[in-house]
mmCIF entry with sequence, helices, sheets and N, C-alpha, C, O atoms, coordinates in Angstrom:
data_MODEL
# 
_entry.id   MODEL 
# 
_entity.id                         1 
_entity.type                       polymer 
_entity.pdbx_number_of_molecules   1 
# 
_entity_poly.entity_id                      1 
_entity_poly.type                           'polypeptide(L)' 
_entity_poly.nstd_linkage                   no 
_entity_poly.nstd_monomer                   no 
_entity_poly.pdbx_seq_one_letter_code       
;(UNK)(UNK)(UNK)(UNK)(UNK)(UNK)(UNK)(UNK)(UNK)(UNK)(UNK)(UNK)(UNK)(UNK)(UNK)(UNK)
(UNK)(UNK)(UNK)(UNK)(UNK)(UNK)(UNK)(UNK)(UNK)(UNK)(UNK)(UNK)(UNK)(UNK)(UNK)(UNK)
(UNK)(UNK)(UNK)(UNK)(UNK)(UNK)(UNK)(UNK)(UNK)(UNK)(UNK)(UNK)(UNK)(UNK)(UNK)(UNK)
;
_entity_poly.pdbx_seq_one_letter_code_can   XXXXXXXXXXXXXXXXXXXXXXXXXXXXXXXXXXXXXXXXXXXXXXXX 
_entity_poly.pdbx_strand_id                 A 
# 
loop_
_entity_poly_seq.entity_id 
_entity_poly_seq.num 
_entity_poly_seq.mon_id 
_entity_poly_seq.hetero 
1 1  UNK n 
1 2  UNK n 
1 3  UNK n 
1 4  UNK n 
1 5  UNK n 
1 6  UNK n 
1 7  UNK n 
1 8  UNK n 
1 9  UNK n 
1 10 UNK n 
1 11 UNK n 
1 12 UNK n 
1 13 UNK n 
1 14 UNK n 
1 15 UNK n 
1 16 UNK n 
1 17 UNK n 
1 18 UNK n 
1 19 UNK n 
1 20 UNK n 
1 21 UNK n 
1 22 UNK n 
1 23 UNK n 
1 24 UNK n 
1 25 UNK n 
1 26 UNK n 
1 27 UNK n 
1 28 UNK n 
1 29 UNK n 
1 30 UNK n 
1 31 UNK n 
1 32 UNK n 
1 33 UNK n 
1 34 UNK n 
1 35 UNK n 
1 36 UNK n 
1 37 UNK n 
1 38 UNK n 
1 39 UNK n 
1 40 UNK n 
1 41 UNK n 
1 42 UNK n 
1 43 UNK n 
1 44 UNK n 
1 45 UNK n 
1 46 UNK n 
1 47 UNK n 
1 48 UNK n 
# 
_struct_asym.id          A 
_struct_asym.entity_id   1 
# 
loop_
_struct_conf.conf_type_id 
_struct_conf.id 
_struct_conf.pdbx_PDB_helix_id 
_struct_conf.beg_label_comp_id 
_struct_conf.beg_label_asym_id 
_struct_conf.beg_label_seq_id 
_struct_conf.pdbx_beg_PDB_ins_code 
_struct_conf.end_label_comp_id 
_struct_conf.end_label_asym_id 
_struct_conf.end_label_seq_id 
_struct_conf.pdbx_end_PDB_ins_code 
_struct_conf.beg_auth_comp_id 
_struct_conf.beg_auth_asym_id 
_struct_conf.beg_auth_seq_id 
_struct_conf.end_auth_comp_id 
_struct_conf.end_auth_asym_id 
_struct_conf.end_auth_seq_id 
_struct_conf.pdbx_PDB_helix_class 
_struct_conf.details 
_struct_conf.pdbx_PDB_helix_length 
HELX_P HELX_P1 AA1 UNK A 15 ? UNK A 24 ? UNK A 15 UNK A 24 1 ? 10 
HELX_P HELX_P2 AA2 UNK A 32 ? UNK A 46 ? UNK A 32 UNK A 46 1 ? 15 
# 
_struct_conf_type.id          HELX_P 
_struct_conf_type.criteria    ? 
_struct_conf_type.reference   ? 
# 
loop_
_atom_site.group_PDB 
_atom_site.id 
_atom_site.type_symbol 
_atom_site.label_atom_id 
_atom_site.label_alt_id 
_atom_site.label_comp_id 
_atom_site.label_asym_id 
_atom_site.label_entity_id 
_atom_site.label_seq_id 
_atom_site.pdbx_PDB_ins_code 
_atom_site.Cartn_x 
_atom_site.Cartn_y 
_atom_site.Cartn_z 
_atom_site.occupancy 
_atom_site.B_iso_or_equiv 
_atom_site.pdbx_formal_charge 
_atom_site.auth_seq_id 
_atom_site.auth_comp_id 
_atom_site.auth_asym_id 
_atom_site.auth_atom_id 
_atom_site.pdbx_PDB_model_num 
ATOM 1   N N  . UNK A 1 1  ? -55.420 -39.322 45.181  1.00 0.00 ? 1  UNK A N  1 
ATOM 2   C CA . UNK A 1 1  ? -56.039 -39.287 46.491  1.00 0.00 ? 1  UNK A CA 1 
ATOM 3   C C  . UNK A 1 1  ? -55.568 -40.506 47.296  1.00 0.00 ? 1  UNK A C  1 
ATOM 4   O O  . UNK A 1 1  ? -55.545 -41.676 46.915  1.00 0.00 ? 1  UNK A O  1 
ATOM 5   N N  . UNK A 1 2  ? -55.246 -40.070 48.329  1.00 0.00 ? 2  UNK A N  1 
ATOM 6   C CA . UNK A 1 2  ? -55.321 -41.183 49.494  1.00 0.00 ? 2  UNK A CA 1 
ATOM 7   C C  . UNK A 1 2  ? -56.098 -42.263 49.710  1.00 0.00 ? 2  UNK A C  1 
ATOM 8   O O  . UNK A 1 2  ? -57.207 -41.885 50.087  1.00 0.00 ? 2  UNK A O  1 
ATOM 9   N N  . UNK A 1 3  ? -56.000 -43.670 49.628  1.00 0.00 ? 3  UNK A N  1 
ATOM 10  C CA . UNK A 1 3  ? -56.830 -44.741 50.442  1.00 0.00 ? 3  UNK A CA 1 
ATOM 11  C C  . UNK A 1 3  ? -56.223 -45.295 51.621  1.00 0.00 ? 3  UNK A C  1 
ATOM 12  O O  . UNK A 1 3  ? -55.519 -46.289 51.799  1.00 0.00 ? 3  UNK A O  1 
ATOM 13  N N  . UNK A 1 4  ? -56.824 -44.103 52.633  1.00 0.00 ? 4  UNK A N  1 
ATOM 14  C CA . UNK A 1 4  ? -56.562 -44.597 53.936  1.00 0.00 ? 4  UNK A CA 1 
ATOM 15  C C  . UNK A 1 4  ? -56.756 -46.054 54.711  1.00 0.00 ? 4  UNK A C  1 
ATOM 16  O O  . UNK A 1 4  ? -56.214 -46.279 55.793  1.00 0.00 ? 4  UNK A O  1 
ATOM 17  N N  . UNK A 1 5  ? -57.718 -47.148 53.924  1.00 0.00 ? 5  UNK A N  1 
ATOM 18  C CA . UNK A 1 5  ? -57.355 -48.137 54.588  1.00 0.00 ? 5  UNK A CA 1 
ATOM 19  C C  . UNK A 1 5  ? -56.317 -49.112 53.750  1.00 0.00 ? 5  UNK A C  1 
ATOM 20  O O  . UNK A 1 5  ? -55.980 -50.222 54.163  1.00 0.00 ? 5  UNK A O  1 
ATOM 21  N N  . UNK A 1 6  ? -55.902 -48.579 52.618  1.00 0.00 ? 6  UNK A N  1 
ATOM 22  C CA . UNK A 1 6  ? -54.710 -49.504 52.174  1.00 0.00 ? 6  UNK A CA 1 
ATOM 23  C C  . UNK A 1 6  ? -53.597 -49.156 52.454  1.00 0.00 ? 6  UNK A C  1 
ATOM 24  O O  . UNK A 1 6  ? -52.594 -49.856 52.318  1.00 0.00 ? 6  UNK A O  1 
ATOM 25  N N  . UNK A 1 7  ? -53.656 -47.174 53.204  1.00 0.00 ? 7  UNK A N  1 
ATOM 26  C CA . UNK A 1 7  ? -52.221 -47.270 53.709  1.00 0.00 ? 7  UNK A CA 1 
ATOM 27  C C  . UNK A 1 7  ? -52.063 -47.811 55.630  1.00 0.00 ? 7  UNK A C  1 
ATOM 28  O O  . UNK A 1 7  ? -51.017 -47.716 56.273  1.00 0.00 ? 7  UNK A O  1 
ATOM 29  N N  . UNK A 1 8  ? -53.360 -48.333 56.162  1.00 0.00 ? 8  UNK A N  1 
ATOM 30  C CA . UNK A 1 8  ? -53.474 -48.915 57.301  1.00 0.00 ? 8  UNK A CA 1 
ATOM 31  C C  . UNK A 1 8  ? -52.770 -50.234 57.398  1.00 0.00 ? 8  UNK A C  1 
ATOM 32  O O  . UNK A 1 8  ? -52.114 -50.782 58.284  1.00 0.00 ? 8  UNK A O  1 
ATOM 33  N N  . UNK A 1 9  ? -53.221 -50.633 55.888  1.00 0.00 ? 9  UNK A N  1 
ATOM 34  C CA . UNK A 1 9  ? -52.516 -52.233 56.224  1.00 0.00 ? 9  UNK A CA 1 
ATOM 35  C C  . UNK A 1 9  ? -51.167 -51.961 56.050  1.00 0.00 ? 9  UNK A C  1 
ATOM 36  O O  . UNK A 1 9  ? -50.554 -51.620 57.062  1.00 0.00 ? 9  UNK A O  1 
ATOM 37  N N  . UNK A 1 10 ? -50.767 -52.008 55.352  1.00 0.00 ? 10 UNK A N  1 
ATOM 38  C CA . UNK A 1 10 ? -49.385 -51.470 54.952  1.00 0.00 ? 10 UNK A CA 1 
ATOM 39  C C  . UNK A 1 10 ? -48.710 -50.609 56.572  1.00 0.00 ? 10 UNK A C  1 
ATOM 40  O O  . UNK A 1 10 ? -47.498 -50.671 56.776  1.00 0.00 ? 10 UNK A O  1 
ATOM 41  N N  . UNK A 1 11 ? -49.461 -49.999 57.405  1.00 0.00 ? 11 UNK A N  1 
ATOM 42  C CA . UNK A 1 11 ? -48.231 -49.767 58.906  1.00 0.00 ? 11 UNK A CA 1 
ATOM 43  C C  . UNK A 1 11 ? -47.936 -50.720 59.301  1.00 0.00 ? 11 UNK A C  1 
ATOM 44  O O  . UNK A 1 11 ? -48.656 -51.719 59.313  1.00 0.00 ? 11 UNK A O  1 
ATOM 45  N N  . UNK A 1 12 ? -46.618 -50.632 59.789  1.00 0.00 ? 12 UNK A N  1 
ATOM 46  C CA . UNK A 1 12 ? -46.024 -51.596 61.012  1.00 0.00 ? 12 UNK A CA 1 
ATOM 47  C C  . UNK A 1 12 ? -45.687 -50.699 62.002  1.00 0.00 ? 12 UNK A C  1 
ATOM 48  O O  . UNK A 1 12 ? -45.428 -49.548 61.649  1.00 0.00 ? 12 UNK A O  1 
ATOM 49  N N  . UNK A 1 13 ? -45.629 -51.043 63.379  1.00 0.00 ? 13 UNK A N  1 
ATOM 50  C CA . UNK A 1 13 ? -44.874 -49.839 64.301  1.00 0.00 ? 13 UNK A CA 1 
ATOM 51  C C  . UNK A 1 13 ? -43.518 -49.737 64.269  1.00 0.00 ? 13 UNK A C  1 
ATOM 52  O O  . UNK A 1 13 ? -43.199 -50.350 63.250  1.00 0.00 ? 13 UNK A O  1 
ATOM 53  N N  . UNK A 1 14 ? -42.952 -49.497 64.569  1.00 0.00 ? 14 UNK A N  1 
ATOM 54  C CA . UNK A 1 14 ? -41.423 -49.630 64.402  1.00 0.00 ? 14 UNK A CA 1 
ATOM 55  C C  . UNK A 1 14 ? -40.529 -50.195 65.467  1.00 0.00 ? 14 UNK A C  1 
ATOM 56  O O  . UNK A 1 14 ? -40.553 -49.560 66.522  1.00 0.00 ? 14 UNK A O  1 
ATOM 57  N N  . UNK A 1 15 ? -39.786 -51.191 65.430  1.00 0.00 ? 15 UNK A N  1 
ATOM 58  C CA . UNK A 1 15 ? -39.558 -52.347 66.480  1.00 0.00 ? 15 UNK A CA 1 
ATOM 59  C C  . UNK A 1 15 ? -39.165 -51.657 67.600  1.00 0.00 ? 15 UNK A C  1 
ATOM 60  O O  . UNK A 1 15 ? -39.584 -51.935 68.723  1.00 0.00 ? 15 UNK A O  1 
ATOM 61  N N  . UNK A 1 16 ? -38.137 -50.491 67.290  1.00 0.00 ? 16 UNK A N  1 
ATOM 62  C CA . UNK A 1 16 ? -37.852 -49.756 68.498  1.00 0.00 ? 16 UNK A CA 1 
ATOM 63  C C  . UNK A 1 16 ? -38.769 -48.620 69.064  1.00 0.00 ? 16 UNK A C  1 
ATOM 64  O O  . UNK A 1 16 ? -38.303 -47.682 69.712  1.00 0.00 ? 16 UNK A O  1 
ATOM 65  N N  . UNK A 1 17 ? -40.143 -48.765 68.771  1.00 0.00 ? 17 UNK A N  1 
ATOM 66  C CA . UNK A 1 17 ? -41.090 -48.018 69.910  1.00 0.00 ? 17 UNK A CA 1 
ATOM 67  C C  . UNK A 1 17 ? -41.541 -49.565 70.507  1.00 0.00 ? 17 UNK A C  1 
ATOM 68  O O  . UNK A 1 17 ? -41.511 -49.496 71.735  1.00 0.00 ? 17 UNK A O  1 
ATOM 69  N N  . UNK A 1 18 ? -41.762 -50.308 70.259  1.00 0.00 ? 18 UNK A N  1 
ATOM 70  C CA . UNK A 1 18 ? -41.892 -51.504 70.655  1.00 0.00 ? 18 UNK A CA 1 
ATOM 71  C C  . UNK A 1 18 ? -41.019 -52.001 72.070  1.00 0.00 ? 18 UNK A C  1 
ATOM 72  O O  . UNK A 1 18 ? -41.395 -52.722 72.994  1.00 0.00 ? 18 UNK A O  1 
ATOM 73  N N  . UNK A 1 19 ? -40.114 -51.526 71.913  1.00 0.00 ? 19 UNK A N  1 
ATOM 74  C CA . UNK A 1 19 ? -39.036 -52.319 73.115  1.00 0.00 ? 19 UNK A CA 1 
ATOM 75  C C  . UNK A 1 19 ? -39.432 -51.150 73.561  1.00 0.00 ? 19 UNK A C  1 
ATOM 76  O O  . UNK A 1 19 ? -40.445 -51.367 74.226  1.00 0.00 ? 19 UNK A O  1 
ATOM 77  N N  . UNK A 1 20 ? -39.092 -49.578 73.557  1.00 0.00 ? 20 UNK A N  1 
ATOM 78  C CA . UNK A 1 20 ? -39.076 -48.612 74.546  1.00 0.00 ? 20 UNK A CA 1 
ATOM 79  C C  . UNK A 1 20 ? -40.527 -48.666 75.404  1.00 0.00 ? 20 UNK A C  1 
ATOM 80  O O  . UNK A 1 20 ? -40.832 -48.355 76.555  1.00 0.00 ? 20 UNK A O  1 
ATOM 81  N N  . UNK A 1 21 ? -41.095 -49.093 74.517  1.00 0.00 ? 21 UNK A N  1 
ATOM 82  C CA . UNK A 1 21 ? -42.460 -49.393 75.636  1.00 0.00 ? 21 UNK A CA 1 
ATOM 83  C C  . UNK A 1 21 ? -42.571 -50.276 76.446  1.00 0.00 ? 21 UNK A C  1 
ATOM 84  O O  . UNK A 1 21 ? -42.798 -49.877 77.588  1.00 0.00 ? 21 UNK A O  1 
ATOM 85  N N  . UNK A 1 22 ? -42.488 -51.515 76.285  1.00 0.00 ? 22 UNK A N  1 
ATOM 86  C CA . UNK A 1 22 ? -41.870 -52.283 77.111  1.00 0.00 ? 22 UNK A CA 1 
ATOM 87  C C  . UNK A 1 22 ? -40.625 -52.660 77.994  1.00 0.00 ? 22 UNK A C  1 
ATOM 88  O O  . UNK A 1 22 ? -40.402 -53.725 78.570  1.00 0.00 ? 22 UNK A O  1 
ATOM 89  N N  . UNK A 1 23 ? -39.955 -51.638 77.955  1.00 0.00 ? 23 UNK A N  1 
ATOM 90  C CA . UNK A 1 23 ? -39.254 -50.887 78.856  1.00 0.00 ? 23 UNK A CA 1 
ATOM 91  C C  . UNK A 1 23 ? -39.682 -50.211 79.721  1.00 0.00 ? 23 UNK A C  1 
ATOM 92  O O  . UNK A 1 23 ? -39.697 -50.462 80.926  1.00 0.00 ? 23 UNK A O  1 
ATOM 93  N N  . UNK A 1 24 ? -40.131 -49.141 79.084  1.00 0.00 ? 24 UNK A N  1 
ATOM 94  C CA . UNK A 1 24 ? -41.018 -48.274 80.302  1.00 0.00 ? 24 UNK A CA 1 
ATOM 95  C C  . UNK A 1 24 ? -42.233 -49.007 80.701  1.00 0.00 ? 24 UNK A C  1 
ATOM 96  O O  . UNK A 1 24 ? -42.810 -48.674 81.737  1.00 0.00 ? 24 UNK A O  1 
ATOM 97  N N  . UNK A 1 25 ? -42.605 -49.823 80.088  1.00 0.00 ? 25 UNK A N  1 
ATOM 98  C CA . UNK A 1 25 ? -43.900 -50.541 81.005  1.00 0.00 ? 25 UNK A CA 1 
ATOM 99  C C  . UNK A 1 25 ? -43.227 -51.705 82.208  1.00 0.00 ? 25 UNK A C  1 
ATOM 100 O O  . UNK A 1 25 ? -43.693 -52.113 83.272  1.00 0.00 ? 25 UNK A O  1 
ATOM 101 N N  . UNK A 1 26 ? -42.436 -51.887 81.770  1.00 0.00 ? 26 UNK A N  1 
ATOM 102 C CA . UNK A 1 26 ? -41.960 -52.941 82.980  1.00 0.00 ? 26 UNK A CA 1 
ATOM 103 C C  . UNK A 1 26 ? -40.981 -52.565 84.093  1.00 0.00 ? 26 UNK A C  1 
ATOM 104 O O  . UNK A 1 26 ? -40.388 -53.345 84.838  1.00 0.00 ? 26 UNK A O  1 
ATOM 105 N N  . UNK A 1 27 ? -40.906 -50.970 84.068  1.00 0.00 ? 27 UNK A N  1 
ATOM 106 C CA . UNK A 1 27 ? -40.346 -50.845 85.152  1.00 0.00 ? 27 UNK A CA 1 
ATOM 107 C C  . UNK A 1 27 ? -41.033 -49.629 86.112  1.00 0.00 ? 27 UNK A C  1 
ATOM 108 O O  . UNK A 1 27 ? -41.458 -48.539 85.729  1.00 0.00 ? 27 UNK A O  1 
ATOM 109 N N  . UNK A 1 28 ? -41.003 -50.165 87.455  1.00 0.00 ? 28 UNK A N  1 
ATOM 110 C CA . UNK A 1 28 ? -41.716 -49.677 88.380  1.00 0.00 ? 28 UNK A CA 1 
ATOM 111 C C  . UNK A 1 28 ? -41.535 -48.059 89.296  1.00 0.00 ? 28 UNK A C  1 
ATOM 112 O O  . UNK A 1 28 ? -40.815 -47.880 90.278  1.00 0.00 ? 28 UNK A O  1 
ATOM 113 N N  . UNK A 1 29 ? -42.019 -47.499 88.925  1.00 0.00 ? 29 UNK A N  1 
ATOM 114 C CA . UNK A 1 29 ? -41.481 -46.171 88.996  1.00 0.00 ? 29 UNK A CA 1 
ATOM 115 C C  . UNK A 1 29 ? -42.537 -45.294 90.318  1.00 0.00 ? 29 UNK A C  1 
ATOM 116 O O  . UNK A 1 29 ? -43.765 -45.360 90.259  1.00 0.00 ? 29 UNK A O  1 
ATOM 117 N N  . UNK A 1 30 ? -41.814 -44.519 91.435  1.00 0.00 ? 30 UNK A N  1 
ATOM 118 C CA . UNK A 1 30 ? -42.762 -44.205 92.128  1.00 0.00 ? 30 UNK A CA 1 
ATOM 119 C C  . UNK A 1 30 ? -43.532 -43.148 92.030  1.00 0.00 ? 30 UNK A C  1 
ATOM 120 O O  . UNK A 1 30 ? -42.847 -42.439 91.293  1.00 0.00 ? 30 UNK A O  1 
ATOM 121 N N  . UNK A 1 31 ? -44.314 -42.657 92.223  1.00 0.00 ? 31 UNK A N  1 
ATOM 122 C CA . UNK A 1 31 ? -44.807 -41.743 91.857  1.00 0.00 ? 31 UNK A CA 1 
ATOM 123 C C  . UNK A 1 31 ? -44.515 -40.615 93.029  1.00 0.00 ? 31 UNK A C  1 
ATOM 124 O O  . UNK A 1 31 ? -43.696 -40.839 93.920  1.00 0.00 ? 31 UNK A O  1 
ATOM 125 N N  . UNK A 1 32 ? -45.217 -39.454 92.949  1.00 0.00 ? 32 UNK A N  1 
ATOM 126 C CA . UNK A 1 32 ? -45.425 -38.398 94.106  1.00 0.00 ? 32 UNK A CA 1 
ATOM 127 C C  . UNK A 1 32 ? -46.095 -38.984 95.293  1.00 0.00 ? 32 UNK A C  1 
ATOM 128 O O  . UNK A 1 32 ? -45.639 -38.711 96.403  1.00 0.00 ? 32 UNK A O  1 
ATOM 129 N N  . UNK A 1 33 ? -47.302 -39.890 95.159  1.00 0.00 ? 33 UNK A N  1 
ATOM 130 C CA . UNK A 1 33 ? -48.114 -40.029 96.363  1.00 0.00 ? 33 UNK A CA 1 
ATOM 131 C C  . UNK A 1 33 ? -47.672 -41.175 96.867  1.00 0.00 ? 33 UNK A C  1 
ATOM 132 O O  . UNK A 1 33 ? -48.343 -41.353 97.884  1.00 0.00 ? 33 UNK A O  1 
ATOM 133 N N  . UNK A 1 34 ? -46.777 -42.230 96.709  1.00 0.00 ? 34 UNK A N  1 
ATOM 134 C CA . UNK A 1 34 ? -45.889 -43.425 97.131  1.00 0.00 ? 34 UNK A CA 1 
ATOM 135 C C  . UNK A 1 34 ? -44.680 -42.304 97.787  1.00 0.00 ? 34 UNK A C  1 
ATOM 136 O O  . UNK A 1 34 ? -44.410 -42.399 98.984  1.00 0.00 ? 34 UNK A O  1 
ATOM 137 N N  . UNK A 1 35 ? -44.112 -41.447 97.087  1.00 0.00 ? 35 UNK A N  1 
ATOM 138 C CA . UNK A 1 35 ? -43.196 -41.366 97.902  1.00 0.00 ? 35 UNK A CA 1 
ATOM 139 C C  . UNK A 1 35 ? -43.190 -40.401 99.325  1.00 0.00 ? 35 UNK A C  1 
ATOM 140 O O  . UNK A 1 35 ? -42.235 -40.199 100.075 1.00 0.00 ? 35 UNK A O  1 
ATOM 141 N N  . UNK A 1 36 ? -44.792 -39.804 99.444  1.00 0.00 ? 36 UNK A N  1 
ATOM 142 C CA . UNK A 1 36 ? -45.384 -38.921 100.945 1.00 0.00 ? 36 UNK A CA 1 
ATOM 143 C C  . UNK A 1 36 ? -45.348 -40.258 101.687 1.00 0.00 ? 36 UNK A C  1 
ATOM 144 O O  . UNK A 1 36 ? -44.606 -40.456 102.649 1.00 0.00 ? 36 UNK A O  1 
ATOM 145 N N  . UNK A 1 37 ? -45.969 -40.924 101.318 1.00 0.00 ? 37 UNK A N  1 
ATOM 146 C CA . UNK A 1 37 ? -46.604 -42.394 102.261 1.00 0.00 ? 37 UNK A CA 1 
ATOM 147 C C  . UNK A 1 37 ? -45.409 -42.759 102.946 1.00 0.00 ? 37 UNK A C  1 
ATOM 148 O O  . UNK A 1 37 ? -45.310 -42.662 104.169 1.00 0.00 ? 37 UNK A O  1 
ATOM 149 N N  . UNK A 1 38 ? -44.282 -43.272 102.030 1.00 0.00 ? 38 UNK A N  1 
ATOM 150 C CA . UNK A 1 38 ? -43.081 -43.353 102.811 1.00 0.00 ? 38 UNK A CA 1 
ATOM 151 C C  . UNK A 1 38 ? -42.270 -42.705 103.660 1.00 0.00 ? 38 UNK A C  1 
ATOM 152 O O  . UNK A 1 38 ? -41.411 -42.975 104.499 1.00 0.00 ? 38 UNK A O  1 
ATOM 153 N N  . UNK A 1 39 ? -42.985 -41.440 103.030 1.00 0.00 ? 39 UNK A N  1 
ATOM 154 C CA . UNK A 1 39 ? -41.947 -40.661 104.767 1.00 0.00 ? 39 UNK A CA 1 
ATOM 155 C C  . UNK A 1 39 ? -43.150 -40.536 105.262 1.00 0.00 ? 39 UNK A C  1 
ATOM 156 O O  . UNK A 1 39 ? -43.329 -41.718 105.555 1.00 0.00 ? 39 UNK A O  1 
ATOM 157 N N  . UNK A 1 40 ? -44.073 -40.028 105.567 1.00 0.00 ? 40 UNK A N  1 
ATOM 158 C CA . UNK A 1 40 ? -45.228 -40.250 106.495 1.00 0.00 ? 40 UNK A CA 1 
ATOM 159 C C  . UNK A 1 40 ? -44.956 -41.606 107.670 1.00 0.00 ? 40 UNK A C  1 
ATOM 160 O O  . UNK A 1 40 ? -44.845 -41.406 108.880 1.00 0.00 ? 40 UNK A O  1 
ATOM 161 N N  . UNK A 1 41 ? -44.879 -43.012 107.006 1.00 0.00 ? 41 UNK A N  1 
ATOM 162 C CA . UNK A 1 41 ? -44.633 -44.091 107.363 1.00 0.00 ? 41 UNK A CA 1 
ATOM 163 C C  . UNK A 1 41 ? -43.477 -44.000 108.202 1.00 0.00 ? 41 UNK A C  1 
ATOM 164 O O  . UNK A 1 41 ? -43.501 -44.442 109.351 1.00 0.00 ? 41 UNK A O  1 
ATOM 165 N N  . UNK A 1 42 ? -42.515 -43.483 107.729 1.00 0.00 ? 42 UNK A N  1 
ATOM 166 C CA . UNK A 1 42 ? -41.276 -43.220 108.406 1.00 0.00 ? 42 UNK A CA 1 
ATOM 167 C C  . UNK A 1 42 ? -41.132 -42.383 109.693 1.00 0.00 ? 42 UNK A C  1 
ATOM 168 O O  . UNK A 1 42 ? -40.539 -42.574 110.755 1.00 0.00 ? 42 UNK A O  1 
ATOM 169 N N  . UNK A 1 43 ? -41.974 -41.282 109.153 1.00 0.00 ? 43 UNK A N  1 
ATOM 170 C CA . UNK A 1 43 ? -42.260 -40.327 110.169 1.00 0.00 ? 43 UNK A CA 1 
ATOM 171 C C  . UNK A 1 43 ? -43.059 -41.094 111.686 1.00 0.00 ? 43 UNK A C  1 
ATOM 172 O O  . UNK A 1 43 ? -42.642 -40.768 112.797 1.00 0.00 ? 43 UNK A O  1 
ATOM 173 N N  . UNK A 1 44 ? -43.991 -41.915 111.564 1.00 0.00 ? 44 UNK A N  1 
ATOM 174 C CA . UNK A 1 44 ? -44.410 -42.361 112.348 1.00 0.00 ? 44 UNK A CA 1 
ATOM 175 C C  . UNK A 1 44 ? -43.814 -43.304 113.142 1.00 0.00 ? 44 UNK A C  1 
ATOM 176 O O  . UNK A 1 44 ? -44.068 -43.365 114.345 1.00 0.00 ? 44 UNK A O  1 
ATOM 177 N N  . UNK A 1 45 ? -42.989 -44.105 112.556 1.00 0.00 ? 45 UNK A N  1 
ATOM 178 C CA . UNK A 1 45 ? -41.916 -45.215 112.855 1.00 0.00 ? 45 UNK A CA 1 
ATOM 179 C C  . UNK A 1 45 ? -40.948 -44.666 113.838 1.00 0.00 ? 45 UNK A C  1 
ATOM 180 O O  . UNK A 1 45 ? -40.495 -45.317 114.779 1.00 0.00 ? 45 UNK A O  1 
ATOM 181 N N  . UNK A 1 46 ? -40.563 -43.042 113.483 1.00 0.00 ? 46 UNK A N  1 
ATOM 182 C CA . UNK A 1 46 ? -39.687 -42.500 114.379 1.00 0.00 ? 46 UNK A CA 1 
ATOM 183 C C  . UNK A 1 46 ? -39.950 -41.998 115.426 1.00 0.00 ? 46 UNK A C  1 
ATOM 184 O O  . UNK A 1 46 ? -39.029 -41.832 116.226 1.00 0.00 ? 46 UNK A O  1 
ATOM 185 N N  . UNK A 1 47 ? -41.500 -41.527 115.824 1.00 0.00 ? 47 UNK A N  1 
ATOM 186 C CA . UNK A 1 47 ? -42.220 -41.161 116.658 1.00 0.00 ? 47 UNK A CA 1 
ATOM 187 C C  . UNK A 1 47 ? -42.498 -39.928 116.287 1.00 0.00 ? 47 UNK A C  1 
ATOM 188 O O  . UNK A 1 47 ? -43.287 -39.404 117.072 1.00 0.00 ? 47 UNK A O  1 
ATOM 189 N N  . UNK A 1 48 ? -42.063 -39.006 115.107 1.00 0.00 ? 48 UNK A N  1 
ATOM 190 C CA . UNK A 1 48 ? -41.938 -37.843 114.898 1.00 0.00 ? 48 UNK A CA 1 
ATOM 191 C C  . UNK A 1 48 ? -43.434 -36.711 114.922 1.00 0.00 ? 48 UNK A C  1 
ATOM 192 O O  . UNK A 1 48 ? -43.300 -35.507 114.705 1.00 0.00 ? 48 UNK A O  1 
# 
């Protein structure tokens, strides 16, 4: 049988989900509702 908290200690994550996350966490990505605002913004700027 399994002892789930001795195979807890025993994880490590694995270095490379580690960087890919901090990758994707540190880079700034726009979403759908940032990129209406900007043409909206734009739109108005032009008189449109």
């Amino acid at each position: 049988m399994l002892d789930f908290e001795e195979e807890l200690r025993k994880f490590h994550p694995s270095i490379e989900v580690e960087d890919a996350q901090e990758t994707i966490f540190s880079q700034d990505f726009t979403d759908i509702a940032d990129a209406l605002i900007k043409i909206l913004d734009k739109a108005k700027e032009s008189g449109e």
